[in-house]
C-alpha atoms as an extended CHARMM CRD file, in Angstrom:
* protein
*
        67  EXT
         1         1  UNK       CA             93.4380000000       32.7890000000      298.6600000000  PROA      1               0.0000000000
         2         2  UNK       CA             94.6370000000       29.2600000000      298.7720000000  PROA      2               0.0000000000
         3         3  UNK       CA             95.7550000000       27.2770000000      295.6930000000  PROA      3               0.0000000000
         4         4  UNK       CA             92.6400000000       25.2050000000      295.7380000000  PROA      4               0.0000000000
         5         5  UNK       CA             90.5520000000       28.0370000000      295.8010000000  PROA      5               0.0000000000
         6         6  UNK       CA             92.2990000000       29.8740000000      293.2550000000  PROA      6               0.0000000000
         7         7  UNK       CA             92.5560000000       26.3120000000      290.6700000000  PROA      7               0.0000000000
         8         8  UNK       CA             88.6080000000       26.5160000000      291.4590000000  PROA      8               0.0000000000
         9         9  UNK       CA             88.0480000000       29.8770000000      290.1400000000  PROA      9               0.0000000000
        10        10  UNK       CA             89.9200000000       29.5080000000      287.4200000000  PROA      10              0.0000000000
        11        11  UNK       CA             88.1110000000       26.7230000000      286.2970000000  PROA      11              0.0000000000
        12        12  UNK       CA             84.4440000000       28.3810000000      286.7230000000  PROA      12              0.0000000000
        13        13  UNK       CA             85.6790000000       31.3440000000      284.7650000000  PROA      13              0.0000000000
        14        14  UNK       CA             87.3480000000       29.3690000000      281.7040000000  PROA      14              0.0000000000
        15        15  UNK       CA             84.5780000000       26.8500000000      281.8840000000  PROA      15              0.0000000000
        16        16  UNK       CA             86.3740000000       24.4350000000      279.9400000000  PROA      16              0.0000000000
        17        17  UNK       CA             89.1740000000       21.9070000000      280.8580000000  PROA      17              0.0000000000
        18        18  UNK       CA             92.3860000000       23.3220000000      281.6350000000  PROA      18              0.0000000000
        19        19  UNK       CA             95.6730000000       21.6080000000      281.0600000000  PROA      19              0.0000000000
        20        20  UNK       CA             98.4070000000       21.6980000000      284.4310000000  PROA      20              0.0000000000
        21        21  UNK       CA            100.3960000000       24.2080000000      282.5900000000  PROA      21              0.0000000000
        22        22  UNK       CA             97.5830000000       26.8510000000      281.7590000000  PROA      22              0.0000000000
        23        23  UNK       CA             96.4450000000       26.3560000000      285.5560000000  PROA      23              0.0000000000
        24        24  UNK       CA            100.0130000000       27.5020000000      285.7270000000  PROA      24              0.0000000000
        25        25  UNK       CA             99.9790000000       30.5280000000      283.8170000000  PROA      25              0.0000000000
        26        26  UNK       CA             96.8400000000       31.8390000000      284.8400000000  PROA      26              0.0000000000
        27        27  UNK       CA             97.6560000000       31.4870000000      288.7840000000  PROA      27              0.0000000000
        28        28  UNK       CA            101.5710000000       32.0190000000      288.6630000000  PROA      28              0.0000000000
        29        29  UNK       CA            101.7350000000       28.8800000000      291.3430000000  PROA      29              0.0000000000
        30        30  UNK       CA            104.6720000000       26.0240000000      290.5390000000  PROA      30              0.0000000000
        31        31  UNK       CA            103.2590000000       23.3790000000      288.4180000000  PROA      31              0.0000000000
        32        32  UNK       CA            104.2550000000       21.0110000000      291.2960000000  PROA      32              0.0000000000
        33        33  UNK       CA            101.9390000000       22.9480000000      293.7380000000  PROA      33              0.0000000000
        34        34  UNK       CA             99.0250000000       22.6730000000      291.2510000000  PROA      34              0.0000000000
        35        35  UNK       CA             99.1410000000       18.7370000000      290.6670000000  PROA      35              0.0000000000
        36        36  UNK       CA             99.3940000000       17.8450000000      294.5900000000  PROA      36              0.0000000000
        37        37  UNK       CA             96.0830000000       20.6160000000      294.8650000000  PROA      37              0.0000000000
        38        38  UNK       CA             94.5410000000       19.1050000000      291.9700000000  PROA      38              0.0000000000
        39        39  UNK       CA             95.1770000000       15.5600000000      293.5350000000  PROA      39              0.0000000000
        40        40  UNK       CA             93.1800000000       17.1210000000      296.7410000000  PROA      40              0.0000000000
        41        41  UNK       CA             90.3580000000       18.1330000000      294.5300000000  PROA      41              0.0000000000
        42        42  UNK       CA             89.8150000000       15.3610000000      292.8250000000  PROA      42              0.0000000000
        43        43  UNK       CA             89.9760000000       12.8670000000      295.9200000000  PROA      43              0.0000000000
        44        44  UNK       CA             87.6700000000       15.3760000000      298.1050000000  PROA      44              0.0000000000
        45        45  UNK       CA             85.1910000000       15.0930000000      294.2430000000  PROA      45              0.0000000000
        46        46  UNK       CA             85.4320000000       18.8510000000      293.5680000000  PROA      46              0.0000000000
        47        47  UNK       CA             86.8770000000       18.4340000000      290.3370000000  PROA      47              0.0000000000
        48        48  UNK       CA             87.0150000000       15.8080000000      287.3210000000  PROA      48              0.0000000000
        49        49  UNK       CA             89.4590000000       14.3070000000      284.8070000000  PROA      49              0.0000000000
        50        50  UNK       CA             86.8190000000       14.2410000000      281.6340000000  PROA      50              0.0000000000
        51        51  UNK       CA             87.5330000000       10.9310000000      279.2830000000  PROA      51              0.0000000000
        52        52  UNK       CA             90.5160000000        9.6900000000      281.0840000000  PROA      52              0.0000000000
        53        53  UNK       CA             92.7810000000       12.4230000000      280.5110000000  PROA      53              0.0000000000
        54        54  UNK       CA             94.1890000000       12.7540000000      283.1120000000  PROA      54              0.0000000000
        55        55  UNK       CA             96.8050000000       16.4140000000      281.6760000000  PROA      55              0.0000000000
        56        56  UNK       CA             93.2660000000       18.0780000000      281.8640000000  PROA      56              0.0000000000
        57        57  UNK       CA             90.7820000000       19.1290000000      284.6580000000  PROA      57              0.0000000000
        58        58  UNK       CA             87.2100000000       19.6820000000      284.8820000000  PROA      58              0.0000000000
        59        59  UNK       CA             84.8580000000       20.9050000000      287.8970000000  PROA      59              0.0000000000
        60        60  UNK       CA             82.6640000000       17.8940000000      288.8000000000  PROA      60              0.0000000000
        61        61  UNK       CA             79.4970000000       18.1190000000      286.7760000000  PROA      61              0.0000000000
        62        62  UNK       CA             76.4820000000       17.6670000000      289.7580000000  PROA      62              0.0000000000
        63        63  UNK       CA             73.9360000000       14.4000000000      288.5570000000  PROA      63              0.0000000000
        64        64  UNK       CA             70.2540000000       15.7330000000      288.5160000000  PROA      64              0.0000000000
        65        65  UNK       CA             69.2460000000       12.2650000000      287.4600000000  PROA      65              0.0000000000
        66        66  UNK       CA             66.6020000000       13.8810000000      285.8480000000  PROA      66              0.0000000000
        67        67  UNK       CA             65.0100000000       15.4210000000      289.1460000000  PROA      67              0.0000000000
């Protein structure tokens, strides 16, 4: 499983955001290997920093725009 993946799964499971360092203690990866993953996720929209806080991630909330 690839660090992406596994940030992913975490993230559905806890359903809440995360902070870099519980990433880090839930997947045993390096903190550095999580931040340049989470950079990937964010830029490819897969995941979210909620109200500008940027130490804690999110999956990316789908718009139904009421639909």
């Amino acid at each position: 499983m690839t660090i992406e993946k596994a940030i992913l799964k975490i993230l559905l499971k806890e359903n809440r955001p995360l902070k870099t360092g519980e990433i880090e203690k839930l997947t045993g990866f390096s903190r550095n290997e999580i931040q340049k993953a989470i950079n990937n996720l964010y830029l490819e929209g897969l995941i979210d920093f909620p109200d500008r806080c940027y130490n804690k991630v999110v999956l990316k909330q789908e718009e139904n725009n009421g639909r």
